[in-house]
C-alpha positions in Angstrom: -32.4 19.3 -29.4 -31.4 16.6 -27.4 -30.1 14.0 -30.0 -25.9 13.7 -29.9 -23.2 12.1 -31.6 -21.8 11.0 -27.8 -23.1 11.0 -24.6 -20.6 10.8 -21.6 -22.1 10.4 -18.3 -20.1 11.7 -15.3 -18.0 15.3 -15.0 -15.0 13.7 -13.5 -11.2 13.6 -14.9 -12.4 10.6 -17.1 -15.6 12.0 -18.5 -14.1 15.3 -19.4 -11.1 13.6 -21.1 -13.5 11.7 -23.1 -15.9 14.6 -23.6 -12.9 16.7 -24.4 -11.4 14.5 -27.0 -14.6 13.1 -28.9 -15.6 16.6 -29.5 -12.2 17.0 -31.0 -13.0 14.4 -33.2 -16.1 16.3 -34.8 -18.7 14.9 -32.1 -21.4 16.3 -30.9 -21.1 15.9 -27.3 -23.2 16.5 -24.4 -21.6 15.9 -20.4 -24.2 15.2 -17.6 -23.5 15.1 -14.3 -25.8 15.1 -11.7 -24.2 16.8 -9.2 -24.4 20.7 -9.7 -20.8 21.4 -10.5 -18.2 19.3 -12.2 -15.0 17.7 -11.0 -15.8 17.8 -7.6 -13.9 14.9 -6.8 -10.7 16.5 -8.8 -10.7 19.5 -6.5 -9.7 17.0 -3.3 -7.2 15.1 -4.8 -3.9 15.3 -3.6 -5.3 17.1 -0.5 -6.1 20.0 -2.8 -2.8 20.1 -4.5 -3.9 17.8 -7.0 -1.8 15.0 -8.0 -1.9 15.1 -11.9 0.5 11.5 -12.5 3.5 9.8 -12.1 6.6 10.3 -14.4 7.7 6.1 -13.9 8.0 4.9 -17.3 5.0 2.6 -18.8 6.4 -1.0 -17.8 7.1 0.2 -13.6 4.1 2.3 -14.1 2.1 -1.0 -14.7 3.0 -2.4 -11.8 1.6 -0.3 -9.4 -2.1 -0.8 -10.9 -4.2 -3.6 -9.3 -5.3 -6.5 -10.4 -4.5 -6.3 -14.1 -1.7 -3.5 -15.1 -1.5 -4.7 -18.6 -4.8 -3.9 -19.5 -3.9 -0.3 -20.0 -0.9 -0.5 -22.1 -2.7 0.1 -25.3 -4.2 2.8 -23.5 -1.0 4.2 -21.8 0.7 4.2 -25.2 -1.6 6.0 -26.8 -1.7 8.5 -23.7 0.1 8.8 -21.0 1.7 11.2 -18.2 3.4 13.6 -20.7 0.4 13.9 -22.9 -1.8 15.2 -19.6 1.0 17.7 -18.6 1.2 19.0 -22.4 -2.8 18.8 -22.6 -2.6 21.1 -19.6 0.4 23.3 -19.8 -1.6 24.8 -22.8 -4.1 25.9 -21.2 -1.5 28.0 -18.4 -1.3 24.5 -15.6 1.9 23.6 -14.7 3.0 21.0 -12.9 5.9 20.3 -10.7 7.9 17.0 -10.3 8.2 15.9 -6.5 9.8 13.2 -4.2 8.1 9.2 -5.6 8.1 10.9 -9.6 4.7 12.8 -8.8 3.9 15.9 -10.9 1.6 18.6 -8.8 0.4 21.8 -10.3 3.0 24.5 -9.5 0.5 26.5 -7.5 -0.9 23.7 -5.6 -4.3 24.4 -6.8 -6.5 21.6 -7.7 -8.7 24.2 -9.5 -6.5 25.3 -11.7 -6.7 21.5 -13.4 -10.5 21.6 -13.3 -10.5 25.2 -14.7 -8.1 24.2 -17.6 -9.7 21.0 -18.5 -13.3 23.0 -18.4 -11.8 26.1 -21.1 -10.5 23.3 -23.3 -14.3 21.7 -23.3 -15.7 24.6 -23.8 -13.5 25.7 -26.4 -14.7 22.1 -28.1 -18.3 23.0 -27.8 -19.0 20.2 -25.2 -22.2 20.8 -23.8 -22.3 20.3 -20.1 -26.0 20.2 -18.3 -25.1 19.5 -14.5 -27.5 17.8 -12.0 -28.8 15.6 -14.2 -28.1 11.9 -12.6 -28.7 9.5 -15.2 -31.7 7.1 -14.5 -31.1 4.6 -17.3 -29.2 3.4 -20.3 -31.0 2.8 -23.5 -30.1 -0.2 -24.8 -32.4 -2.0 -28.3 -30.7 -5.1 -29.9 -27.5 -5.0 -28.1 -26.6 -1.6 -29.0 -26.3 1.6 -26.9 -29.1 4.6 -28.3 -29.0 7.0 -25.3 -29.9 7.7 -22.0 -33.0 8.5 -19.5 -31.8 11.9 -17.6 -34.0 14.3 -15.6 -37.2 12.6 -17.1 -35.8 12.8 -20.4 -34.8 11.2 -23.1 -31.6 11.6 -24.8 -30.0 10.5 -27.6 -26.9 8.9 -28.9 -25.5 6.1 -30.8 -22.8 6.1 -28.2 -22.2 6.5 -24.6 -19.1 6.7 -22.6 -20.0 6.0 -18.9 -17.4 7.6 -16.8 -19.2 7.5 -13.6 -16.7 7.2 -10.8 -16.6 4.2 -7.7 -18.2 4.6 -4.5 -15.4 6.4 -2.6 -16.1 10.2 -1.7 -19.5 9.7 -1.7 -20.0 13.7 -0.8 -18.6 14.5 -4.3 -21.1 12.5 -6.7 -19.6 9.2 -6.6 -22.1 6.8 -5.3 -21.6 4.1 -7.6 -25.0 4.6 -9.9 -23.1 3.5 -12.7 -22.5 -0.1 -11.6 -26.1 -0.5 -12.0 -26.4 1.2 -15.3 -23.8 -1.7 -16.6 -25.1 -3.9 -14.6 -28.7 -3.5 -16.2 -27.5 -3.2 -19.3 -25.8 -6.7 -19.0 -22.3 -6.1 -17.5 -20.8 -8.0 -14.6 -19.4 -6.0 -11.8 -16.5 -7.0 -9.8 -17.4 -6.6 -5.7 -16.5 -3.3 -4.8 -14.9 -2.5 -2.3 -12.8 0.6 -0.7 -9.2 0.5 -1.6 -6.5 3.5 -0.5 -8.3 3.4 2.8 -6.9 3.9 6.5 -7.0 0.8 9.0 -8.8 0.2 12.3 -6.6 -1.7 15.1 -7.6 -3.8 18.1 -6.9 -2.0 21.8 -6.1 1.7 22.9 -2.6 1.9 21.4 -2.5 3.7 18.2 -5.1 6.3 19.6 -3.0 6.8 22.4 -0.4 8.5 19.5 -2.9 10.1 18.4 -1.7 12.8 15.3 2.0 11.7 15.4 3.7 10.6 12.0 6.4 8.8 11.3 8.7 9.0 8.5 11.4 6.3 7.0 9.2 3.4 8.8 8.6 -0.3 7.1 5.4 -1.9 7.6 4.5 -4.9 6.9 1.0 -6.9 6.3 0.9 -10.2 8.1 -1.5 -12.7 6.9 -2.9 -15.8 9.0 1.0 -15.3 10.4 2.3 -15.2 7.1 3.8 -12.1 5.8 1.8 -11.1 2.5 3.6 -7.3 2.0 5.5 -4.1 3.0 5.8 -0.7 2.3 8.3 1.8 3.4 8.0 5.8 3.9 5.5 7.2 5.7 2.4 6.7 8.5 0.4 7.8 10.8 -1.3 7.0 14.2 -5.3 7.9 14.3 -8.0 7.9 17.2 -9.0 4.8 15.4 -6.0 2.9 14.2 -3.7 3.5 11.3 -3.2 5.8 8.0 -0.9 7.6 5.8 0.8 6.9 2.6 2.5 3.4 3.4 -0.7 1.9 5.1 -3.3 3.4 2.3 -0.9 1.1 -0.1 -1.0 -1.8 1.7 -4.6 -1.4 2.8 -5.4 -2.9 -0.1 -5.0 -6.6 0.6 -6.2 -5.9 4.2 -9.5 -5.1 3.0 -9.3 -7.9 1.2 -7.9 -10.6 3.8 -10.5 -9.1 6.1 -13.3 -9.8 4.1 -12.4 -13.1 4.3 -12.3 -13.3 8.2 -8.5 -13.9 7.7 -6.3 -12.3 11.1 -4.5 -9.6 9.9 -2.1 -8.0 11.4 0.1 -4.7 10.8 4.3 -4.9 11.9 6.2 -1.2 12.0 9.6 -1.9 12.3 10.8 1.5 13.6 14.1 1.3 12.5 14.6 -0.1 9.4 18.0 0.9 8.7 19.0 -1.3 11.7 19.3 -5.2 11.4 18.5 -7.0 14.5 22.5 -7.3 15.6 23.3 -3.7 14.8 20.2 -2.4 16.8 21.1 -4.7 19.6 24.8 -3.2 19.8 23.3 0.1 19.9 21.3 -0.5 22.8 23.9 -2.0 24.3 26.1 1.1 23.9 23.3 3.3 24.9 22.6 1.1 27.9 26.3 1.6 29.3 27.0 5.0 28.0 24.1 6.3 30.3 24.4 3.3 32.9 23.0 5.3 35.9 20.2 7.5 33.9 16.6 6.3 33.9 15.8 4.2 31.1 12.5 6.2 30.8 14.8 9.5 29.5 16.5 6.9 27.3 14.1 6.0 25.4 14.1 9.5 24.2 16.8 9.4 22.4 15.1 5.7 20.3 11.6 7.3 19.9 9.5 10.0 19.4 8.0 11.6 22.8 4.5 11.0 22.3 5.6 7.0 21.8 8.0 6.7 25.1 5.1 6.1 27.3 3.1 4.2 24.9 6.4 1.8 24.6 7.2 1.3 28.3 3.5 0.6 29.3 3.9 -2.5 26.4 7.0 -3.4 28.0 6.1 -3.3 31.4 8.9 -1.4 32.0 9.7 0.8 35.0 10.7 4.5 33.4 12.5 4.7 36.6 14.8 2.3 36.8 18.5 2.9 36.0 19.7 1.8 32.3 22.2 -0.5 34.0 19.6 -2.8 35.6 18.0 -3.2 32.4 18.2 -6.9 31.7 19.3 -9.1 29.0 15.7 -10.1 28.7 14.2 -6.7 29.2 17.0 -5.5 26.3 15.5 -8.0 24.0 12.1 -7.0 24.5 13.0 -3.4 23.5 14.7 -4.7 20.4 11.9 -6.3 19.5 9.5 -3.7 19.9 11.6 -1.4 17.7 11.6 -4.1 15.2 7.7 -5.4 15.5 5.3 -3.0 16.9 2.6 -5.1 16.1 -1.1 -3.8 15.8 -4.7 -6.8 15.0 -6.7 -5.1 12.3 -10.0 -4.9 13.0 -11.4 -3.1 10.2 -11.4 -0.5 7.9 -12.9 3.0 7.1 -15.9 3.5 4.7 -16.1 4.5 1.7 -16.3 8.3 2.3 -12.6 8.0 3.9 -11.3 6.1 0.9 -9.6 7.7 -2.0 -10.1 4.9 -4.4 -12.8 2.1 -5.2 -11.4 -1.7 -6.0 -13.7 -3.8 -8.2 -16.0 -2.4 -10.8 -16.3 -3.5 -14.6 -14.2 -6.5 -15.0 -11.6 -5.4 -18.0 -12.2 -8.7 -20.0 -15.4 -7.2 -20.8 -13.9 -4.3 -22.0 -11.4 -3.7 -25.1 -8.1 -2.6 -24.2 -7.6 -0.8 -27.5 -10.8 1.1 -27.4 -12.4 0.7 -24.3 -15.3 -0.3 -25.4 -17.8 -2.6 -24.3 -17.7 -6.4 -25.2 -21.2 -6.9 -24.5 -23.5 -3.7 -25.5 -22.1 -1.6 -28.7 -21.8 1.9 -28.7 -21.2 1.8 -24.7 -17.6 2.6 -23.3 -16.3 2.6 -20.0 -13.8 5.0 -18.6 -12.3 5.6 -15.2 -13.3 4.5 -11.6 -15.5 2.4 -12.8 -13.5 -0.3 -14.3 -11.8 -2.8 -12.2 -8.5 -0.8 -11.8 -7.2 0.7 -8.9 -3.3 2.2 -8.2 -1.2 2.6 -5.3 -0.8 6.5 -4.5 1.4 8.5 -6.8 -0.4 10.0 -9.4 -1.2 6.6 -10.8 -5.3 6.4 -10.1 -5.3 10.0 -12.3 -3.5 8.6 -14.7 -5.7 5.7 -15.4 -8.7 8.1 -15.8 -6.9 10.7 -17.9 -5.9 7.6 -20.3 -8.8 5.6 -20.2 -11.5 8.9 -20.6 -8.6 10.0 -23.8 -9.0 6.3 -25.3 -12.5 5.8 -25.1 -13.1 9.5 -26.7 -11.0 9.0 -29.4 -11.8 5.5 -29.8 -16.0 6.3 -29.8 -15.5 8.2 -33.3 -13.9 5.4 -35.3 -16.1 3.0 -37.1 -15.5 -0.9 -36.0 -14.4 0.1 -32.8 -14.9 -3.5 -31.2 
């Protein structure tokens, strides 16, 4: 038979939520995804450890979701972190609450999520066919009534697309679904990668090369005008910049850079310093080891693999005695602490993002149901809407909710 009550196309976090929870509903469900296994994608997040969502309460949680938060409140109250981690603790995943409010699974295994979410599918009868990449959406009088998979034809009165965004390529997520909307007469946002490391102008961030930094503040400059910052911690790479605080602020980089804006990154290396106190610290430094050579000093401000890195910006003789070092030279230091300052160039591709910005603009969606406004029976969950988080849990978050909504949502009549 190949006639269904739902259709949800994609084996991701959102698809099996949806799957999951319309079968619960009495549907008759069928998964495809057209890569061979499902939740590939899952198994990577949270370098393996899987980052399952954030406990921040709804209204802070919000904030961190780009470019329209409030969208998912419906969603979110309906369900949210606590529902996940109770969906999963019954099926033996738990999770464990870290630094920033993320929940991990206890045994750090990504699989363990998959492998939970899979017996409670299974225990719902979902039918899961995997590589079968979906070639169209059928689509007479405005209403969904299947799909074209493999060279066949499937049908449904409705279908949840749940296809992912364009980041991770490797693990099924190529963006095919845009184009199924798209065809089926959706808009679609210009995607783009979000969550994605930085590429700097010159030789000095690959010169540190594998060093991270903790407790730093960076900040996005704009056409010389400070746009953002973030504060906890980076890292320096052959090509440029990464780690937690420039992933969240890479954001409107990618953004500024598409439109040939200068963008610059500023590290202040020791934000827990003002300008005066720093300066007084130096000062004391400076006279405490007048006769040692300011090269060994700088030891004590930074770590090793930056000293020579630092002096070669400064110009600065590693030889010369600590009580030579002028007023001038002193201020240059300071300010170099404060504003190491690196030109963006660039940013990595897709495969080296975690997260996709643009997609299915949400005014085309419903926030109670997440259904299309445009073709009925079709609903959107996941990547593929315009919605994209900082790190933290949040991007899961949004697919467990939205993949819940749209599954639950999919069985009630007048669902518009």
């Amino acid at each position: 038979m190949n006639s269904y009550d739902v259709i949800v196309v994609g084996g991701g976090p959102a698809g099996l939520l949806a799957a999951g929870r319309a079968a619960e509903r009495g549907a008759r469900v069928l998964l495809l995804e057209k890569m061979r296994h499902t939740g590939r994608k899952l198994l990577i997040t949270g370098k393996g450890r899987c980052n399952i969502t954030n406990d921040a309460p709804v209204a802070e949680f919000i904030t961190f979701i780009h470019p329209n938060g409030r969208f998912l409140k419906q969603a979110f109250s309906r369900f949210f972190s606590r529902e996940i981690l109770e969906l999963l603790q019954r099926y033996g995943v738990g999770a464990t609450l870290e630094r920033g409010g993320r929940y991990f699974t206890t045994t750090n295994k990504s699989m363990d999520v998959l492998q939970g979410l899979l017996r409670w599918v299974g225990e719902r009868n979902v039918e899961i066919r995997c590589g079968m990449p979906v070639e169209a959406l059928l689509v007479k009088n405005q209403s969904v009534c299947g799909v074209k998979a493999g060279g066949k034809v499937l049908t449904a009165p409705r279908v949840i697309l749940a296809t992912g965004g364009k980041s991770y390529p490797a693990t099924g997520s190529t963006g095919d679904g845009y184009e199924l909307a798209r065809k089926a007469g959706h808009t679609v946002e210009t995607v783009r990668p979000a969550l994605v490391p930085l590429e700097t102008e010159g030789e000095v961030a690959g010169r540190m090369q594998g060093l991270t930094l903790k407790n730093v503040r960076a900040s996005v400059w704009i056409n010389g005008k400070k746009a953002g910052e973030a504060f906890g911690e980076m890292l320096f790479t052959h090509f440029g910049l990464s780690g937690p605080i420039i992933l969240t602020l890479s954001r409107m980089v990618v953004d500024a850079l598409q439109r040939h804006d200068r963008v610059e990154i500023s590290v202040d290396l020791k934000p827990a310093l003002d300008e005066q106190k720093l300066d007084q610290r130096l000062i004391r430094d400076l006279n405490e080891h007048g006769k040692k050579q300011v090269g060994n000093l700088f030891r004590y401000w930074l770590p090793a693999s930056m000293v020579p890195v630092s002096l070669d910006l400064l110009k600065l003789d590693p030889g010369k005695p600590c009580h030579q070092v002028s007023s001038q030279e002193r201020k240059e230091i300071r300010n170099l602490l404060k504003d190491l300052r690196f030109r963006v160039t660039g940013h990595r591709p897709f495969k080296e993002a975690i997260i996709t910005a643009g997609g299915i603009p949400t005014h085309e969606i419903s926030s109670k149901t997440m259904a299309s406004k445009l073709v009925h029976g079709l609903y959107f969950a996941g990547e593929i809407i315009n919605l994209d988080a900082d790190t933290g849990g949040f991007n899961l978050q949004i697919a467990w909710s939205t993949g819940w909504v749209a599954g639950d949502s999919c069985m009630l009549q007048g669902d518009h």
